[in-house]
C-alpha positions as CSV (number, residue, x, y, z in Angstrom):
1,X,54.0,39.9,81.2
2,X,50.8,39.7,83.7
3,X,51.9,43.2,84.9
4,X,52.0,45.1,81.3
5,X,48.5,43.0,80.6
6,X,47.1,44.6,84.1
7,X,48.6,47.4,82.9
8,X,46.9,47.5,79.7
9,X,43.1,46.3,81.6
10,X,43.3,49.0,83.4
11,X,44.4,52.0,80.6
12,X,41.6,50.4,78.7
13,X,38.8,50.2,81.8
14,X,39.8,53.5,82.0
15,X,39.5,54.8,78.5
16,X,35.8,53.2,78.1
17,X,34.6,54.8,81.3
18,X,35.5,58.1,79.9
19,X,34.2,57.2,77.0
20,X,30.8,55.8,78.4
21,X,30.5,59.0,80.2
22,X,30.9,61.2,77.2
23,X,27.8,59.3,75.4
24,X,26.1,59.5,78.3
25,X,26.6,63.0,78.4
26,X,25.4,63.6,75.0
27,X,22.0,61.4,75.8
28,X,21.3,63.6,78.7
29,X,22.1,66.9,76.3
30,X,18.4,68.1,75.3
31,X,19.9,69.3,72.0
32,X,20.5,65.5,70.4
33,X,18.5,64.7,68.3
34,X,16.1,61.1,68.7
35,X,17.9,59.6,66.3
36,X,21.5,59.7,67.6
37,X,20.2,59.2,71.1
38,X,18.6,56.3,69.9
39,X,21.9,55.2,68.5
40,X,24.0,55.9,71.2
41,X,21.6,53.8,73.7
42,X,22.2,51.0,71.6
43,X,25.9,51.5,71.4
44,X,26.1,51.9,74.8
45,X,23.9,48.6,75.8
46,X,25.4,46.5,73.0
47,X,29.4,47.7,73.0
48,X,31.5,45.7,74.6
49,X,35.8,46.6,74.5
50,X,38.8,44.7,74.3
51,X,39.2,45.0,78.1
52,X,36.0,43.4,79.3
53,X,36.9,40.3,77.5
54,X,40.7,40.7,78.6
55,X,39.0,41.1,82.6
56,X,37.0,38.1,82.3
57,X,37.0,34.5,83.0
58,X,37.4,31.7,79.8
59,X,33.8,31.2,80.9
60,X,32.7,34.8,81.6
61,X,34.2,35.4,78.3
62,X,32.2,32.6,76.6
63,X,29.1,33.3,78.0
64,X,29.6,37.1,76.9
65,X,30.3,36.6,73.3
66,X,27.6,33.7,73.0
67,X,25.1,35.5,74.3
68,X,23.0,36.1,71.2
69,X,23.2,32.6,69.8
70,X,19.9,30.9,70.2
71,X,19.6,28.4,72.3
72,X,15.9,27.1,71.8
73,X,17.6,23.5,71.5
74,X,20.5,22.1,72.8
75,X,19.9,19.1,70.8
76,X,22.7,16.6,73.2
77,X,20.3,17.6,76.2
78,X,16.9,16.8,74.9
79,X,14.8,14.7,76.9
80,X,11.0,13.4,75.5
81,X,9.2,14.9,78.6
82,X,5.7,13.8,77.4
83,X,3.0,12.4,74.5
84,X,-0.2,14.1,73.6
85,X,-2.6,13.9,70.7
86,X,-5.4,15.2,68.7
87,X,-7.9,12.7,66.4
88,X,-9.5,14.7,63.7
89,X,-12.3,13.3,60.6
90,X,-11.0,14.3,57.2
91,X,-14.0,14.1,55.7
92,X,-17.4,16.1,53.7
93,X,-20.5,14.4,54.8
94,X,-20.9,13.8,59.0
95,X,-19.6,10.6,60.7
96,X,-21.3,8.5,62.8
97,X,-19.6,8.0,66.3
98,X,-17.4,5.1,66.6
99,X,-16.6,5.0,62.8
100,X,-13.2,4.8,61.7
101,X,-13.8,5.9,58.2
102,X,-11.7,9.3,57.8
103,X,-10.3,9.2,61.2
104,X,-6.8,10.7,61.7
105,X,-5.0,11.0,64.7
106,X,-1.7,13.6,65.0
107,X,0.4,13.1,67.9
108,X,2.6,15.5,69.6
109,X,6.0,14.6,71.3
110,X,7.0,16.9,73.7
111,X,10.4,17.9,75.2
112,X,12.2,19.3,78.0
113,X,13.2,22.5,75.9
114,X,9.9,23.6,74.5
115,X,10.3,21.9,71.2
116,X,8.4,19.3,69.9
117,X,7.5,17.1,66.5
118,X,4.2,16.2,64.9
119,X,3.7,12.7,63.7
120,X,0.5,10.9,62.6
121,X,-1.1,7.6,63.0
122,X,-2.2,6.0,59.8
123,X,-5.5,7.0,58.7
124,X,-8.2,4.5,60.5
125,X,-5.6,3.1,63.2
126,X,-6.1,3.6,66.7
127,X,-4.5,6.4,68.5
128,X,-3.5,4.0,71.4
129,X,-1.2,1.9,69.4
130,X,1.2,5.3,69.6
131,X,0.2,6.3,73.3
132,X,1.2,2.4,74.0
133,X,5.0,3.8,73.3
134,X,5.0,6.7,75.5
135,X,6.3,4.7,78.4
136,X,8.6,3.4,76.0
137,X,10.7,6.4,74.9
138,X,10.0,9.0,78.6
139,X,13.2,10.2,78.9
140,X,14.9,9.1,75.7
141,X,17.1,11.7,73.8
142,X,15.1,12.0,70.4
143,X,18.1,13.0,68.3
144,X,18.6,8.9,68.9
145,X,15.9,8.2,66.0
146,X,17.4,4.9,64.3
147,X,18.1,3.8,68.0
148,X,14.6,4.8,69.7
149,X,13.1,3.1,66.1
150,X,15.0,-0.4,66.6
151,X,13.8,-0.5,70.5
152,X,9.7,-0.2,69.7
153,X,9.6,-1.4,65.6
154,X,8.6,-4.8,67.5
155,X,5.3,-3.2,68.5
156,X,4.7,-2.4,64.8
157,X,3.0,-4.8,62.1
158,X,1.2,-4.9,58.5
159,X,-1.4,-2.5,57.7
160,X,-3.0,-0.3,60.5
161,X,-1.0,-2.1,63.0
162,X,2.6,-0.3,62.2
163,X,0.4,3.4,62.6
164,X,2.2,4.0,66.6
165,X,5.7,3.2,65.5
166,X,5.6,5.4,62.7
167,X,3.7,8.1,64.7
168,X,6.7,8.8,66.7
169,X,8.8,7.9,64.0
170,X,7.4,11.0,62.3
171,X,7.4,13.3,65.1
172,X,11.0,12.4,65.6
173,X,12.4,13.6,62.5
174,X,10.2,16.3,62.7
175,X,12.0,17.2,66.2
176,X,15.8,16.7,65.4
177,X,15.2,18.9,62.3
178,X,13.5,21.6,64.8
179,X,16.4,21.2,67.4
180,X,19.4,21.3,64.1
181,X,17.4,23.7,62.0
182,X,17.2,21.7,59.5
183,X,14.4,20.0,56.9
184,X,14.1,16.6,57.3
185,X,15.0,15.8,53.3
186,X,18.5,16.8,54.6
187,X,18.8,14.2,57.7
188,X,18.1,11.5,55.4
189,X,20.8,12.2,53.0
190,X,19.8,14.8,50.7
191,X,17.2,15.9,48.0
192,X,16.7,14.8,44.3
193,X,14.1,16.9,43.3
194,X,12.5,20.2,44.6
195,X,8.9,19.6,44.1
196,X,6.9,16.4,44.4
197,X,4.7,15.3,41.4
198,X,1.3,14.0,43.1
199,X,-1.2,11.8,41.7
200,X,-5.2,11.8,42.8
201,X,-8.4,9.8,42.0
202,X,-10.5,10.4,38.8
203,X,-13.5,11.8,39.6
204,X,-16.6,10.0,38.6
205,X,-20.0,10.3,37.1
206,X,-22.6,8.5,35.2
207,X,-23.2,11.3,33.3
208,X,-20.2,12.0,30.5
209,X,-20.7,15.6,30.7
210,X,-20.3,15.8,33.6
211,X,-17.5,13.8,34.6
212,X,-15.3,15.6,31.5
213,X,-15.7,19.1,33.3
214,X,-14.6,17.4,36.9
215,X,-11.8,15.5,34.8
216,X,-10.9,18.9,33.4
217,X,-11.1,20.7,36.8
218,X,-8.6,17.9,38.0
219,X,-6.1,18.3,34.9
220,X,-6.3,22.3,34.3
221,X,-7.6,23.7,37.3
222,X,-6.2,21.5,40.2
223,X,-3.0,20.9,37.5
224,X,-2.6,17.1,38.6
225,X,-0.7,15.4,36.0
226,X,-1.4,11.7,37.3
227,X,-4.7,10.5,38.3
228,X,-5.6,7.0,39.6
229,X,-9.0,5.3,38.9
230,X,-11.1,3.1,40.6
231,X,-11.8,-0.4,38.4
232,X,-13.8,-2.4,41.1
233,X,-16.0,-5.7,40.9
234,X,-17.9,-3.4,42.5
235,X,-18.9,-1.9,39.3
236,X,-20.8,-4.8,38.3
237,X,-23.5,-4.7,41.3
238,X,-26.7,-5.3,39.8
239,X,-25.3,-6.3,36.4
240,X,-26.9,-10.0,35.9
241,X,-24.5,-12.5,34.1
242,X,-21.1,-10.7,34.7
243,X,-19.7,-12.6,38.0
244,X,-20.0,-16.0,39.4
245,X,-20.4,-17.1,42.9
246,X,-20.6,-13.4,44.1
247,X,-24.3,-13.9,45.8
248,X,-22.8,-16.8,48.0
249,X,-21.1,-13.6,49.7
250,X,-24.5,-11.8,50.6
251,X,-22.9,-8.6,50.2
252,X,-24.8,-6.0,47.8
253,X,-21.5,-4.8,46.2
254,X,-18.8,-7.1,46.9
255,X,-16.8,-4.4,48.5
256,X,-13.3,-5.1,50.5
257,X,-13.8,-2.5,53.2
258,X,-16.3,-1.9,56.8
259,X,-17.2,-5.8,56.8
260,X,-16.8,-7.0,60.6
261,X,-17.4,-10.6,60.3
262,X,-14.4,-12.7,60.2
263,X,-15.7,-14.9,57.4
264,X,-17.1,-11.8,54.9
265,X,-15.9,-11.2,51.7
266,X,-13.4,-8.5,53.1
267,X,-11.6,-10.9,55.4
268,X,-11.4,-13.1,52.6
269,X,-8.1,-13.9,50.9
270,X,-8.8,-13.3,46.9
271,X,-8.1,-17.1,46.2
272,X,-10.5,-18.6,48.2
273,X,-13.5,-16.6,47.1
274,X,-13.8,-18.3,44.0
275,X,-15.9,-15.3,42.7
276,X,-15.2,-15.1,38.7
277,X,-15.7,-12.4,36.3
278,X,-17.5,-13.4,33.4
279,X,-16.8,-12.4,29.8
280,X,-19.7,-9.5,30.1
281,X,-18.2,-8.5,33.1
282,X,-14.6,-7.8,31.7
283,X,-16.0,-6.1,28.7
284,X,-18.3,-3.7,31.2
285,X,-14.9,-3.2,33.0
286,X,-12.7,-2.5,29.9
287,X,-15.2,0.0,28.7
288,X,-14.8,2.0,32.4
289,X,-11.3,2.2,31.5
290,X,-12.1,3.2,27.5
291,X,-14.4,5.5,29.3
292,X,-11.8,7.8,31.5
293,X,-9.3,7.3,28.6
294,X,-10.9,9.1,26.1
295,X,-12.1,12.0,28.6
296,X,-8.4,12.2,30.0
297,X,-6.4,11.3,26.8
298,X,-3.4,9.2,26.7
299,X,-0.7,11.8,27.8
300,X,-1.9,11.8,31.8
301,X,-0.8,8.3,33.0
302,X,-4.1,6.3,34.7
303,X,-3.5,4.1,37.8
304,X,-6.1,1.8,38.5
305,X,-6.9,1.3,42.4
306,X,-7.4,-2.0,44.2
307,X,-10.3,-4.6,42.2
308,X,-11.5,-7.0,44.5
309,X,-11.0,-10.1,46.1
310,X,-11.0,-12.5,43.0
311,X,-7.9,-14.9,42.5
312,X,-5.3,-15.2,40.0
313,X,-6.6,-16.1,37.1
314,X,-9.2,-13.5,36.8
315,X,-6.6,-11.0,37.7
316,X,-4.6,-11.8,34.4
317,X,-7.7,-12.3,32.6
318,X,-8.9,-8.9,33.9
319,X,-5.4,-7.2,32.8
320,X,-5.3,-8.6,29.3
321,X,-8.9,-7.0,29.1
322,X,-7.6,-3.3,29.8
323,X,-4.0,-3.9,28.5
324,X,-4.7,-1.9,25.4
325,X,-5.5,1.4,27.1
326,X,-2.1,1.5,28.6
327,X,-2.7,2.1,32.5
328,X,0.2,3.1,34.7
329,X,-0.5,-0.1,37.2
330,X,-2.5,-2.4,38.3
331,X,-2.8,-2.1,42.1
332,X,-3.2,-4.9,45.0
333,X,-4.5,-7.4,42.6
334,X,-3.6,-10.4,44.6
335,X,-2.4,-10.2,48.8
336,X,1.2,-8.8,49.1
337,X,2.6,-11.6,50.8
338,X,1.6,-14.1,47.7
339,X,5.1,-13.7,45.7
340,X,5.3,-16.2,43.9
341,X,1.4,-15.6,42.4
342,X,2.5,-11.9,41.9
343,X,5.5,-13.0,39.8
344,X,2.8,-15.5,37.3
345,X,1.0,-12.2,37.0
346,X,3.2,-9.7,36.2
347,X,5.1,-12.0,34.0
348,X,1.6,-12.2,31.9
349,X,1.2,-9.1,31.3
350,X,2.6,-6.0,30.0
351,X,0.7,-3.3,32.1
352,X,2.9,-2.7,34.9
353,X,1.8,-4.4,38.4
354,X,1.8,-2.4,41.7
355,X,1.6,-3.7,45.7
356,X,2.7,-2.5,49.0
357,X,0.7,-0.4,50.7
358,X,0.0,-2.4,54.1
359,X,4.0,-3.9,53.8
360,X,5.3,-3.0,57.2
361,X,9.0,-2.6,57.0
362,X,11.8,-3.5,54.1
363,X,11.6,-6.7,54.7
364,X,8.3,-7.4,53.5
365,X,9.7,-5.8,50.1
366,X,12.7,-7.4,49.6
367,X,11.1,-10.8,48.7
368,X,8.9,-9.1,46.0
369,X,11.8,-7.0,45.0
370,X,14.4,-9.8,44.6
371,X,11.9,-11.8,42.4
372,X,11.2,-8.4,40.3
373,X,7.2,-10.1,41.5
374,X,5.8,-6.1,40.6
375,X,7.0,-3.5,39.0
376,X,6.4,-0.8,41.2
377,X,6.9,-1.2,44.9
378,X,3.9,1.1,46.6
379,X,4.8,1.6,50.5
380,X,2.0,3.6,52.5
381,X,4.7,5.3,54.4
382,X,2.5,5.5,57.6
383,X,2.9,1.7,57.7
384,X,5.7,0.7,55.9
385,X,8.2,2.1,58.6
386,X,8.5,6.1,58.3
387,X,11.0,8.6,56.9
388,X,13.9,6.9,56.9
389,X,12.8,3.0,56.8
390,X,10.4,4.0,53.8
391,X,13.8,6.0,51.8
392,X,15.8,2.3,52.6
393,X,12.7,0.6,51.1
394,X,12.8,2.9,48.0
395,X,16.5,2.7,48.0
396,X,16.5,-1.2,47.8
397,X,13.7,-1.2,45.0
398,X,16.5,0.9,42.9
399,X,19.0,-1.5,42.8
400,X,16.7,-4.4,41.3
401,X,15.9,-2.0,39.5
402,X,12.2,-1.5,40.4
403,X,10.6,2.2,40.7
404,X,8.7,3.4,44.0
405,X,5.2,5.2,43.9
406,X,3.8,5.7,47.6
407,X,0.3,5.6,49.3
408,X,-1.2,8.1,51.2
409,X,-4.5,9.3,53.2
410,X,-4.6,11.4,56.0
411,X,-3.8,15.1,57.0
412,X,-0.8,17.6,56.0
413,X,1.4,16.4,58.9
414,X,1.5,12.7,57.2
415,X,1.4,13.9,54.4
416,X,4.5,16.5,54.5
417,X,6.6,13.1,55.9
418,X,5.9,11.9,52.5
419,X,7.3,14.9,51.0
420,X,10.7,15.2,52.5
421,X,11.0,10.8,52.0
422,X,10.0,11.3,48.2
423,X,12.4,14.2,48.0
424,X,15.2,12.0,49.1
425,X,14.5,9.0,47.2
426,X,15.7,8.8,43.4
427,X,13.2,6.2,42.2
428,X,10.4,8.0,43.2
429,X,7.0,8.0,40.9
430,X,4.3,9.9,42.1
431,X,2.9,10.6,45.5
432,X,-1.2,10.0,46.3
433,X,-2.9,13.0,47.1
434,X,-6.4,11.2,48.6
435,X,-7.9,14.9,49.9
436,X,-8.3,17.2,47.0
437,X,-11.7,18.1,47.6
438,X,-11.4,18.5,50.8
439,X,-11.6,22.5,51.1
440,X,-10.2,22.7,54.5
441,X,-7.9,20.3,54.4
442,X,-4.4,22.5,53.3
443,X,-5.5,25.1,56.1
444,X,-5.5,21.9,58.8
445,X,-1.4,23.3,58.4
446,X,0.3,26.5,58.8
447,X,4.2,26.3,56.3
448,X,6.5,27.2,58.6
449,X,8.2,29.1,55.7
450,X,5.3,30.9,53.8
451,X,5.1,28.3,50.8
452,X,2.2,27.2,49.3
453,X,1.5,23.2,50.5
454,X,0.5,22.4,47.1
455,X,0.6,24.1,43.4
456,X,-0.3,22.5,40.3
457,X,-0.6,19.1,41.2
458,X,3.2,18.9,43.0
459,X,4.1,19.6,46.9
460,X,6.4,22.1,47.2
461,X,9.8,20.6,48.8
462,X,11.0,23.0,52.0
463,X,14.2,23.9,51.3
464,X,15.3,25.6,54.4
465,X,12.4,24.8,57.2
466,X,13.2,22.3,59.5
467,X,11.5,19.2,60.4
468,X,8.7,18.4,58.3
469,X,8.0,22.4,57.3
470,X,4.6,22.6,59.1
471,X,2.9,23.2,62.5
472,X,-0.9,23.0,63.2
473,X,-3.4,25.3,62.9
474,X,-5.3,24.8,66.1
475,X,-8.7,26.9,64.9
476,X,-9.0,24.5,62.1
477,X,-8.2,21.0,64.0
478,X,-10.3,22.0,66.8
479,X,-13.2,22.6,64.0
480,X,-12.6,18.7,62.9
481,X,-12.0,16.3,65.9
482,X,-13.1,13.3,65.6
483,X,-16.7,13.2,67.5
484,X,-15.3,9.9,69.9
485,X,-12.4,12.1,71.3
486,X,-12.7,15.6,71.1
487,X,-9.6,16.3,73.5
488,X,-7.0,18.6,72.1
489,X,-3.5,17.8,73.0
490,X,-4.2,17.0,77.0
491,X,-1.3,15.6,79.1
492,X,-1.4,12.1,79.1
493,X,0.1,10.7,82.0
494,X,-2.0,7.1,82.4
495,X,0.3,6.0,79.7
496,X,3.7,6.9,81.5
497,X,4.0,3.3,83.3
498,X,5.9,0.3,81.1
499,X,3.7,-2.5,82.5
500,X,6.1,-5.4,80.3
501,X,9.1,-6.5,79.4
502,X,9.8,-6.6,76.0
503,X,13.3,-7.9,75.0
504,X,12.7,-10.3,72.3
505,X,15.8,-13.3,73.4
506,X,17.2,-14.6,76.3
């Protein structure tokens, strides 16, 4: 039998060097024309016969026939090789140095193939609380995503504290969809929907006019079909006999954000203010609400954003006063963590209730879920765990039969993470959309399949580019680093040493 195939090798060796000759001959023949010379180049660079392969070795003969697969990514030979970053300002007006206001940082996981994956710490959290986990996963495999997750989710906490985890949470997905080709709706089960309805802030002004052509802009031009309003305590700065107690705070406006001090207003819990809102201040308040109804109308659902720190009892009183123009939710009217106080409120009223953004993993949802304490759960998913944690949280919500909007600031790379988890989460309401007038905030993003980022007021879903759909474009991130760091992406190697261990028994 080995003779007669020898046999055959050699016939066949035989027959394509004749035959190789003969094309040869006809390349060299100055009357062929460029076409078929062209043609028989190819055919002679790309043929390969029966008796090659029958000459060769198993793994000669693999090699040969797998030569035109690509192998960009071998995904069981990964290895994370490094952690870099980039912290950009997504704002109009200039910052001042040091401010956290607008600050986003991207981070970059790099890996021994050339690939890598884009992830984001929340908007306003330090960059370090990622670059803290570089040591952490050098060398790991990324495919490993649950696994990686589990050993650093301890490093993770409520609000800006969870941003590091779910950086390389992120830029994990974004990385095994790159090295399976992928998007990274598929990796987490699957898609419901193809496009992603988003909702964004009403835009205000004193003057009627002209806050029915920006409401208009919003609704026909922008074609958002959910907006979300501000109904603040705020509102009723410099409004004599509409709140008590709120001078003992020696804050001009009351407001829950930038406050340093430990014992101001915004480190406050809302029961222990003991700020109240007068009759004239509710009726001020409902008519902000009658205000934006009766520009936007009744078919475009209204959220209303977070109100202040005042306690429980002004909360219900507050959503009785509004009930009547039928808002979508009432948002972070009480802390998350107060169940039981979430449960008296939504059971007093029939505008749905919301809460959730600064939840850091399911946990932290369950309780309110299992009570049915809000309506709507509201995960920012740059806190509440990432991708796949965030579809489990949505997931649970379902079967107690509670729907999921999500909370978002920050650039295109957070934001597209958002995407793919709505897109594989049935529940799903509406997604925020916190940079619409931002100009230069879709170009921050190249789609790494020619789709438009956003039309009409929905993100388009990726349906076959992998990872998140979207790599940087440098021009534009260099044109909006944050003015503290203006590095772009630099090797990072002071963070390479694990200086603790961090098992959590004995």
């Amino acid at each position: 039998m080995k003779s007669i195939l020898q046999q055959i090798i050699s016939a066949n060796k035989a027959d394509e060097r004749t035959q190789a000759a003969a094309i040869q001959a006809e390349i060299n023949n100055p009357a062929t024309k460029p076409d078929r010379r062209s043609f028989l180049k190819k055919t002679a660079l790309g043929g390969m016969g029966i008796a090659s392969f029958m000459g060769m070795s198993i793994e000669d003969t693999l090699a040969q026939t797998t030569s035109g697969v690509n192998r960009a990514s071998n995904p069981a030979d990964l290895k994370i090789t490094d952690m870099r970053y980039a912290i950009t300002f997504i704002k109009n007006a200039p910052v001042a140095d040091g401010s956290t206001s607008g600050k986003c940082a991207i981070i970059r996981i790099d890996t021994n193939q050339g690939i890598y994956g884009l992830g984001e710490v929340r908007d306003g959290a330090d960059v370090q609380y990622a670059l803290f986990l570089k040591s952490r996963i050098l060398g790991q495999n990324p495919c490993n995503v649950e696994q990686i997750f589990k050993s650093i989710k301890q490093f993770g906490g409520h609000g800006r504290a969870a941003g590091g985890v779910v950086a390389v949470e992120m830029a994990l997905w974004d990385l095994v969809g790159k090295a399976y080709g992928v998007p990274a709706w598929q990796l987490l089960g699957g898609r419901y929907r193809d496009k992603v309805r988003l909702y964004a802030d009403t835009p205000e002004s004193t003057d009627i006019s002209e806050m029915k052509a920006k409401v208009k802009d919003r609704l026909v031009n922008q074609g958002f079909t959910w907006l979300k309003m501000d109904l603040s305590i705020r509102s009723l700065d410099g409004k004599p006999g509409t709140t008590v107690n709120s001078k003992f705070w020696n804050t001009a406006n009351a407001s829950q954000f930038n406050d340093p001090s430990l014992t101001s207003y915004a480190n406050t819990q809302h029961p222990f203010t003991a700020i109240q809102i007068t009759d004239k201040g509710l009726d001020h308040m409902a008519s902000v609400v009658e205000g934006v109804r009766s520009v936007v109308g009744y078919e475009t659902p209204i959220s209303s954003d977070h109100f202040g720190h005042f306690d429980i009892n002004n909360s219900i009183r507050l959503g009785k006063a509004v009930e009547k123009y039928r808002l979508a939710w009432l948002e972070d009217m009480v802390p998350w963590f107060m169940t039981e106080q979430w449960k008296k409120i939504t059971d007093s009223l029939n505008t749905p209730t919301i809460t959730g953004e600064d939840i850091y993993l399911k946990d932290g949802f369950k309780t309110l879920v299992d009570n049915h304490a809000v309506d709507i759960v509201h995960p920012d998913l740059a806190t509440s765990g990432g991708l796949l944690e965030t579809k489990r949280i949505g997931d649970y919500a379902e079967e107690g039969g509670v729907a999921m909007a999500m909370h978002f600031a920050g650039t295109p790379i957070s934001f597209m993470a958002n995407v793919h988890c709505a897109a594989a989460t049935q529940n799903f309401l509406a997604l925020e959309h916190h940079s619409p007038d931002v100009p230069w905030w879709p170009s921050m993003v190249k789609t790494t399949d020619g789709r438009k980022l956003i039309e009409k007021g929905f993100a388009n879903v990726p349906n076959l580019a992998p990872g998140l759909g979207v790599d940087l474009n440098e021009e534009v991130i260099k044109q909006h680093l944050h003015k503290t760091d203006n590095s772009y992406f630099r090797p990072t190697p002071e963070w390479n040493e694990k200086r603790s261990h961090d098992r959590l028994w004995s």
